[in-house]
C-alpha positions as CSV (number, residue, x, y, z in Angstrom):
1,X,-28.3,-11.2,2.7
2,X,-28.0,-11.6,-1.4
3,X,-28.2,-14.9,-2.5
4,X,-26.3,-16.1,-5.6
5,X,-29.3,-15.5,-8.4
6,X,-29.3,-12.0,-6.4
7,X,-25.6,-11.0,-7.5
8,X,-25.6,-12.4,-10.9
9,X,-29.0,-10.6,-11.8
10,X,-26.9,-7.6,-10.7
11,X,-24.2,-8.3,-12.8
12,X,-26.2,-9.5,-16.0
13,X,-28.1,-6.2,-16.3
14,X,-24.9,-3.8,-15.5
15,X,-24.9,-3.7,-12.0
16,X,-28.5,-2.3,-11.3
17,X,-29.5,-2.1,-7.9
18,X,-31.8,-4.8,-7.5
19,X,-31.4,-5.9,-4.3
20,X,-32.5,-3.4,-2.0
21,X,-32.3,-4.7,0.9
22,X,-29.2,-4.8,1.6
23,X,-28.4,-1.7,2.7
24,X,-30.8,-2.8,5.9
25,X,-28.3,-5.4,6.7
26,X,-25.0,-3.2,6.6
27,X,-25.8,-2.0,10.1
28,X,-22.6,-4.2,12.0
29,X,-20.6,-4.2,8.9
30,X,-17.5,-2.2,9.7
31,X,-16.5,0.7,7.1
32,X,-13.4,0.5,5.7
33,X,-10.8,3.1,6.9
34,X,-7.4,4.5,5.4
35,X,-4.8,1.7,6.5
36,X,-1.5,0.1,5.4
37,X,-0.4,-3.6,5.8
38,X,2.8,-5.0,5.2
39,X,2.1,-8.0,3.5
40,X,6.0,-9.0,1.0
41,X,9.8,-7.7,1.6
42,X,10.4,-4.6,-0.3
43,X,11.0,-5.3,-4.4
44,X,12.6,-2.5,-6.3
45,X,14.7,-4.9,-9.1
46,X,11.2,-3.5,-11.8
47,X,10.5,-0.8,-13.1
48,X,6.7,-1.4,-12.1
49,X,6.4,0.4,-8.8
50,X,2.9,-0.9,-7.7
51,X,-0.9,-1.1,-8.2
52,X,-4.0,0.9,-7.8
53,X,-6.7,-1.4,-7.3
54,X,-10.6,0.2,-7.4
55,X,-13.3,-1.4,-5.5
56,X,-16.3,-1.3,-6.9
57,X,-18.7,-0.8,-3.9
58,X,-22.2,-2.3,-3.7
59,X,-24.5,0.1,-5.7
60,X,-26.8,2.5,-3.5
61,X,-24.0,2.4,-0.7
62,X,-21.3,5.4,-2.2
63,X,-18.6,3.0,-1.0
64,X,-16.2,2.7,-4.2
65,X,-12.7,2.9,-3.4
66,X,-9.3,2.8,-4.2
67,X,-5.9,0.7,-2.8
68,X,-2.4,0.8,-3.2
69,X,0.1,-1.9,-3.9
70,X,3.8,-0.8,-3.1
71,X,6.6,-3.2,-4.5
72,X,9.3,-0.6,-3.2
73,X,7.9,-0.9,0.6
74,X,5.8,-4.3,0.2
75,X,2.7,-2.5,1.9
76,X,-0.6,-2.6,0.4
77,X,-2.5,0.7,1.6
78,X,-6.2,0.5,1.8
79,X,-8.6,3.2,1.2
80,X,-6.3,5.5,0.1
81,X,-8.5,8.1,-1.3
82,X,-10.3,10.1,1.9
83,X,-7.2,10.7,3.6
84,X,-5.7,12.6,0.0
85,X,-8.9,14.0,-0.3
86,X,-10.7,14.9,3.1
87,X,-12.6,18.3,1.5
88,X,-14.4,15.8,-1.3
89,X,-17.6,15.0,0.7
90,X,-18.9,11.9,-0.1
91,X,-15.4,10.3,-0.9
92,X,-15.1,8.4,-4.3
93,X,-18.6,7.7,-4.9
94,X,-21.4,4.9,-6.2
95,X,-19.7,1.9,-8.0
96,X,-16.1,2.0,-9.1
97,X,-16.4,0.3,-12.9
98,X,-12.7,1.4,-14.5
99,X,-9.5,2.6,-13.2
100,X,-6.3,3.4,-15.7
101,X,-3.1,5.5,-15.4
102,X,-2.2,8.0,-18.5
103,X,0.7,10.2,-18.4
104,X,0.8,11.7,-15.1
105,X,-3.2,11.0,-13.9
106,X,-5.3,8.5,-12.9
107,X,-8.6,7.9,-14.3
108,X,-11.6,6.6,-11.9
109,X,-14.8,5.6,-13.9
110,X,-17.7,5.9,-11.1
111,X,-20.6,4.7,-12.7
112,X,-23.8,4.9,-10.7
113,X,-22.4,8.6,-9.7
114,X,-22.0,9.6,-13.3
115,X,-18.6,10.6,-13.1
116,X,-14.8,10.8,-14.1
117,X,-12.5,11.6,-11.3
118,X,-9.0,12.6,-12.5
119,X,-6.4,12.4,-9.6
120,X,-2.0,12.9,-9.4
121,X,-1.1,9.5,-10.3
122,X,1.8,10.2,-7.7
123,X,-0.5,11.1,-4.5
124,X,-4.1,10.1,-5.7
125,X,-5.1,14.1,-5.1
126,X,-7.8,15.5,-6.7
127,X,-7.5,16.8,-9.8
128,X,-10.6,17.3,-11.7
129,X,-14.1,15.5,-12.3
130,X,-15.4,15.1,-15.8
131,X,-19.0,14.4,-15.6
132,X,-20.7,11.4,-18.0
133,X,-23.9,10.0,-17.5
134,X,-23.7,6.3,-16.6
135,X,-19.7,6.0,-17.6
136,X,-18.3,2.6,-17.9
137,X,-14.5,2.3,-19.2
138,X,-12.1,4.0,-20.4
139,X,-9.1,3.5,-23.0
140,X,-6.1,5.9,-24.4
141,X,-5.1,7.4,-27.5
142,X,-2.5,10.2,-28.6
143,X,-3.8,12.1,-25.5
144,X,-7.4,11.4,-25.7
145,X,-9.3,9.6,-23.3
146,X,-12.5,7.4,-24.7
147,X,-15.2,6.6,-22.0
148,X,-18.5,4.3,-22.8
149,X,-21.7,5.6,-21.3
150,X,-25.4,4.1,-21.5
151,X,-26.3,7.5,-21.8
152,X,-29.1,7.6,-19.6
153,X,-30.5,6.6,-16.1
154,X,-29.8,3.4,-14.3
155,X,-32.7,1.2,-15.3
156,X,-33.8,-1.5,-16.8
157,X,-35.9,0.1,-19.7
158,X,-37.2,-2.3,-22.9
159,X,-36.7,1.0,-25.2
160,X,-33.7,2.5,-23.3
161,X,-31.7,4.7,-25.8
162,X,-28.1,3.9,-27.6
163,X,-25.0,4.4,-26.2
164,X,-22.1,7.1,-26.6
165,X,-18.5,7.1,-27.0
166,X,-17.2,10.5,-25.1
167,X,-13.7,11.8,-26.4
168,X,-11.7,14.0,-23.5
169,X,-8.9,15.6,-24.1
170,X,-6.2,14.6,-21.1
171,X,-4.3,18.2,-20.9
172,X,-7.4,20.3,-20.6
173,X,-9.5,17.2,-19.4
174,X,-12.5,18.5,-21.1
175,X,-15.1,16.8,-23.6
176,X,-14.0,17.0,-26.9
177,X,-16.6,15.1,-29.2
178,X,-19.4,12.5,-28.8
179,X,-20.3,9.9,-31.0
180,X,-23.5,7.1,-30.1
181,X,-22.6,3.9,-30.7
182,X,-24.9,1.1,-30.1
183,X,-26.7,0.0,-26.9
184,X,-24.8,-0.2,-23.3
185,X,-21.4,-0.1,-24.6
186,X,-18.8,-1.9,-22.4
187,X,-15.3,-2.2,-22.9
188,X,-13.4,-0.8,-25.7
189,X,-9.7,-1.4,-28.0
190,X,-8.0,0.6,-30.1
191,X,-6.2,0.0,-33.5
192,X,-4.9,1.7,-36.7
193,X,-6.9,4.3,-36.0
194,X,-9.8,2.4,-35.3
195,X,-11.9,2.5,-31.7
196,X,-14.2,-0.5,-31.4
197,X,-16.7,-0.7,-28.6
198,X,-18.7,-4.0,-27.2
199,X,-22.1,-3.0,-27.1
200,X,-24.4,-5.3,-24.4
201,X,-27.6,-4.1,-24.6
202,X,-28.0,-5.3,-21.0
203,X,-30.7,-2.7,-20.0
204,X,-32.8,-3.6,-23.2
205,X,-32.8,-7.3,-21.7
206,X,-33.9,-10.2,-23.0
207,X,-33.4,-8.4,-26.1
208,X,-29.6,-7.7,-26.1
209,X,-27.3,-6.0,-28.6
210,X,-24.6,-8.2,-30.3
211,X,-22.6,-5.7,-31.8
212,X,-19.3,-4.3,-31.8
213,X,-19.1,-0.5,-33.4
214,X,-16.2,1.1,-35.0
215,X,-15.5,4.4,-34.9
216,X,-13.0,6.3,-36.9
217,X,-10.8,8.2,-34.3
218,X,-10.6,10.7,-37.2
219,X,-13.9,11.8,-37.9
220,X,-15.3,10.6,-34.7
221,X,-18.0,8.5,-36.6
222,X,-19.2,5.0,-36.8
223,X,-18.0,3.8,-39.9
224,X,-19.3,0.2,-39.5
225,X,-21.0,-2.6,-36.9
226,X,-20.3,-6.0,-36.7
227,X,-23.0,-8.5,-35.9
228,X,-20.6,-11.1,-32.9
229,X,-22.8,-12.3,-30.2
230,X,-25.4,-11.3,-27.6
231,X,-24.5,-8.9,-24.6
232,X,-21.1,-8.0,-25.1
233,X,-18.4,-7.1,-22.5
234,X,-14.8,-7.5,-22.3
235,X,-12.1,-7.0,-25.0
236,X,-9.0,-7.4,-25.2
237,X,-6.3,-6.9,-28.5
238,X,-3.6,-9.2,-29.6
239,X,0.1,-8.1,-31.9
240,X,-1.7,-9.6,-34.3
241,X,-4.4,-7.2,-34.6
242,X,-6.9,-9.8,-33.4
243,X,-9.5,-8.7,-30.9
244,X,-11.1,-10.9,-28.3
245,X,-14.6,-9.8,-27.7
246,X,-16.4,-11.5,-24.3
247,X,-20.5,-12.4,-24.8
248,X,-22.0,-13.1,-21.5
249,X,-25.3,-15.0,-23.1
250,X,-28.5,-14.8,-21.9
251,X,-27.8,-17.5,-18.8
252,X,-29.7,-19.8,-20.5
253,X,-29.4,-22.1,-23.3
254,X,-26.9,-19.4,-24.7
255,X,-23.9,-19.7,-22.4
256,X,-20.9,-17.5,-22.5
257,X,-18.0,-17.3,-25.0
258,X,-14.9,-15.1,-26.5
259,X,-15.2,-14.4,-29.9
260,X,-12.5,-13.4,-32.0
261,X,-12.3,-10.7,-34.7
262,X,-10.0,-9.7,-37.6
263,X,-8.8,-5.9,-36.8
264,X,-7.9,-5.6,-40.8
265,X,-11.0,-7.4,-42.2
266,X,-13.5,-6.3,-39.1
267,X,-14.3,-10.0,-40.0
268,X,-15.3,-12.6,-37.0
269,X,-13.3,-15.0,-37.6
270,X,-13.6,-17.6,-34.8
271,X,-14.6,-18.0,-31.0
272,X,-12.3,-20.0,-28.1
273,X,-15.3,-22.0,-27.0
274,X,-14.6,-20.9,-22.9
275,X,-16.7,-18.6,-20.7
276,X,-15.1,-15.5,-19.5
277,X,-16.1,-13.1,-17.1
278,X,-12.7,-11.0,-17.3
279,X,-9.7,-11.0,-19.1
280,X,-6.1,-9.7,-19.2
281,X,-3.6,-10.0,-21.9
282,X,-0.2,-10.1,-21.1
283,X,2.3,-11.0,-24.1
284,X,0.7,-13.9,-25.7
285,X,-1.6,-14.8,-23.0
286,X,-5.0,-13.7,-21.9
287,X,-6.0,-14.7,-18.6
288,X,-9.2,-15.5,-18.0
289,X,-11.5,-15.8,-15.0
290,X,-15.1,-16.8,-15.4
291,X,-18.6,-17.0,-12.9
292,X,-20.9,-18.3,-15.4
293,X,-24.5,-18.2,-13.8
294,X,-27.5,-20.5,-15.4
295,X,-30.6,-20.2,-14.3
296,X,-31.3,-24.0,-15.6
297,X,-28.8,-24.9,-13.1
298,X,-29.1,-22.2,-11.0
299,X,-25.7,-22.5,-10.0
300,X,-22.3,-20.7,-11.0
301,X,-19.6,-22.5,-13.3
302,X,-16.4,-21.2,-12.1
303,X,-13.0,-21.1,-14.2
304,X,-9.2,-20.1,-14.7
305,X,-8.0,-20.2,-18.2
306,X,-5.1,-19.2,-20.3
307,X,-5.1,-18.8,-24.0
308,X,-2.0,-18.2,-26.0
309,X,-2.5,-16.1,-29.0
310,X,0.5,-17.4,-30.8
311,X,0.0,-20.6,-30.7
312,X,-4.2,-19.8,-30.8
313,X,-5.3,-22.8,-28.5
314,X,-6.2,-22.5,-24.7
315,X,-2.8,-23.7,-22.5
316,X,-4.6,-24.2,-19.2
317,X,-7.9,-24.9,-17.6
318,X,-6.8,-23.6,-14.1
319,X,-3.6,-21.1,-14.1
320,X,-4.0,-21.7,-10.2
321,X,-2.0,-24.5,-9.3
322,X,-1.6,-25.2,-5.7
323,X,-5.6,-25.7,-5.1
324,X,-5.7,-22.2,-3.9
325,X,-8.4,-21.6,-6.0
326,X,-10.8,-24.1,-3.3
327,X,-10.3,-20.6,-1.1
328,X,-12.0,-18.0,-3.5
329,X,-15.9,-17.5,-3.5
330,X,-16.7,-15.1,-6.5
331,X,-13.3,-14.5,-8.6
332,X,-14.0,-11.3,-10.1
333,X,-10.3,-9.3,-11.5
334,X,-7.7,-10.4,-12.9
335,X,-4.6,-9.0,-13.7
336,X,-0.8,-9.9,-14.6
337,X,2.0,-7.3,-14.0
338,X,4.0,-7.3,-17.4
339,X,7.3,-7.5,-15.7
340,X,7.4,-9.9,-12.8
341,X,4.4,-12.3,-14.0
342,X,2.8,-12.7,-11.1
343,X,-1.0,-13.3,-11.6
344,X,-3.7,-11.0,-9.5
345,X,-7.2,-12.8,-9.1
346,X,-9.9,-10.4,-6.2
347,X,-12.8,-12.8,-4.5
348,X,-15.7,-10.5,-3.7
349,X,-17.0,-13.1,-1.4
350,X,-20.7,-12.3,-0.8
351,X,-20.2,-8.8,-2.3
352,X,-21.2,-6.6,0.4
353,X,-18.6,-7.2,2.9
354,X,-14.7,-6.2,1.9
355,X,-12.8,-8.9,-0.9
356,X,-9.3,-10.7,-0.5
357,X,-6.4,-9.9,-3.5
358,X,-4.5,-13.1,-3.9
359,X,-1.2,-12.9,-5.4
360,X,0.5,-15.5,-7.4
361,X,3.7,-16.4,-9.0
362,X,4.2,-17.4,-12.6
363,X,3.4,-20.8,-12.0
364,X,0.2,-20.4,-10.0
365,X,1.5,-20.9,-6.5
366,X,-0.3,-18.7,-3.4
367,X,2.4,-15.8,-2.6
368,X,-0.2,-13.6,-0.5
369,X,-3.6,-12.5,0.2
370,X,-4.8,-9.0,1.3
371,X,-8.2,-7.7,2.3
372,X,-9.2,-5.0,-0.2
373,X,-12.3,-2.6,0.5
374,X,-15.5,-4.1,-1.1
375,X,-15.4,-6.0,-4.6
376,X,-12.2,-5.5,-5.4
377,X,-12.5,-5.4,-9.2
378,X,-10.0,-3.3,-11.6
379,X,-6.0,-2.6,-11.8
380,X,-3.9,-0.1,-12.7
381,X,-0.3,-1.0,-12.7
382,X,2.1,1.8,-12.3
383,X,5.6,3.0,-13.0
384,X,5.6,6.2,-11.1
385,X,6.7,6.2,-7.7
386,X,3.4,6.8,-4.9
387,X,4.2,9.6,-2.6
């Protein structure tokens, strides 16, 4: 099976397929199948009815899929997607990268199989696919959708080509404008009519980008790019108008950090000096879950972090409290629901057999774990009741 240098080589240059072989050694792996588990007593006192959670897959293996969270019946509901869908062949896909409710859709970014799917945020039904090459994540705005895409094949490729942003209008659901931005954009944010996008230049590797782009929602043009840090990934945006921007470094003598820029000056104004694999604002606090690989090491550095925004200084080194955090092999999403607090952290174990979702309360204490389908990675918290 994939060893550790394996996955994070994956990882590093945006979940290629590098490791090959491991499709010979799924042979007594079971698949995952459409099931329900009661795991917590019924909670209907917030108006958060549950979570879509998308499992990434293992690239090459079409295996990306969705689960369901229920606070109103306490059952978590695996797999949901073939049984809503039995005419769509080959199910979900290659590689689940982004998932997101807007209005009354959700939005699946399938990355290796080039793809939006649009489904009924109330039954996970088909809708519509939206087809862009190499997608990555998507954000909202005033009923437009934003998705990153490398733009081209999935390869590693010294002169592979910039990046676009792709603008899709969410009542007709088709592409309204393009606009490239720089090389293997990631995540995105939007403010004051501003969309900036963490470019990575992962494919280019060793030499990556270290830019952020801003486009003008407006014209739909880059109107400026900020010089951060090498291989850009996550964001996340503050009340302040302060954006948190993730560099992975090259996993070598540059490690990882979160840098921090100035929405009304497009100024870098400071970094938080902590690695961060993923990150989830909620309030005043981003959450933060790292697996920092070194090949000097050639080990991973493992953390749970909180930062308050308000007070800018990091409030905890390990948000998990009860040593739970002993239990999880490769922490790889986190997320927070905005009304109850209870913090979400996926383990994608050896990432080719199906994760655990652990759930814990406010103060860091082990409520539940779940098995999820294979490397449980992104949330989409919900309001709207699932039929």
């Amino acid at each position: 099976m994939a060893n550790n240098k394996q996955i994070n080589i994956q990882l590093i240059l945006g979940s290629l397929w590098l490791i090959l072989s491991l499709s010979a050694c799924r042979g007594d792996i079971p698949m995952m199948h459409t099931e329900e588990e009661w795991i917590t007593p019924p909670y209907t006192g917030s108006p958060i009815k549950g979570f879509f959670l998308l499992n990434e897959g293992n690239m090459g293996n079409n295996k990306a899929s969705i689960d369901f969270f229920d606070y109103t019946t306490g059952k978590y509901n695996r797999n949901i997607y073939p049984q809503r869908n039995p005419s769509i062949v080959k199910e979900l896909g290659d590689v689940g990268n982004d998932i997101a409710v807007y209005g009354s859709k959700l939005y699946a970014v399938i990355n290796c199989s080039h793809y939006v799917e649009v489904m009924d945020v109330h039954t996970a039904e088909h809708i519509a696919s939206i087809d862009v090459l190499n997608c990555r994540n998507i954000v909202f705005n005033d009923g437009k959708a934003y998705v990153s895409s490398y733009a081209g094949p999935v390869q590693i490729d010294p002169d592979a080509r910039p990046g676009k942003v792709v603008e899709i209008d969410t009542a007709s659901l088709s592409i309204t404008h393009e606009v490239i931005v720089g090389y293997q954009p990631e995540e995105m944010v939007i403010t004051d009519g501003k969309l900036y996008v963490a470019n990575s230049g992962g494919y280019r590797y060793p030499n990556y980008d270290r830019t952020v782009s801003v486009v003008d929602l407006q014209s739909f043009q880059v109107i400026k790019s900020i010089d951060v840090a090498i291989n850009l990934h996550r964001m996340e945006l503050d009340r302040f108008g302060r954006i948190y921007v993730s560099s992975r470094g090259d996993y070598y003598g540059t490690g990882s950090d979160v840098f921090v820029i100035d929405s009304h000056t497009d100024q870098v104004i400071g970094n938080l000096g902590i690695a961060a694999s993923e990150m989830h604002l909620c309030g005043d606090s981003i959450y933060m879950t790292s697996v920092e690989w070194s090949y000097v090491t050639e080990s991973n550095s493992i953390g749970y972090a909180i930062y308050d925004v308000l007070w800018q200084k990091i409030v905890s080194h390990n948000f998990i409290t009860d040593g739970t955090d002993k239990e999880i092999e490769i922490p790889y999403g986190v997320a927070v629901n905005p009304e109850t607090k209870e913090i979400f952290v996926t383990d994608a174990t050896n990432y080719v057999t199906p994760g655990y979702l652990y759930c814990f309360s406010p103060d860091g204490k082990k409520k539940w774990k779940v098995m999820t389908g294979d490397i449980p990675a992104h949330f989409a918290f919900t309001t709207e009741p699932f039929e």
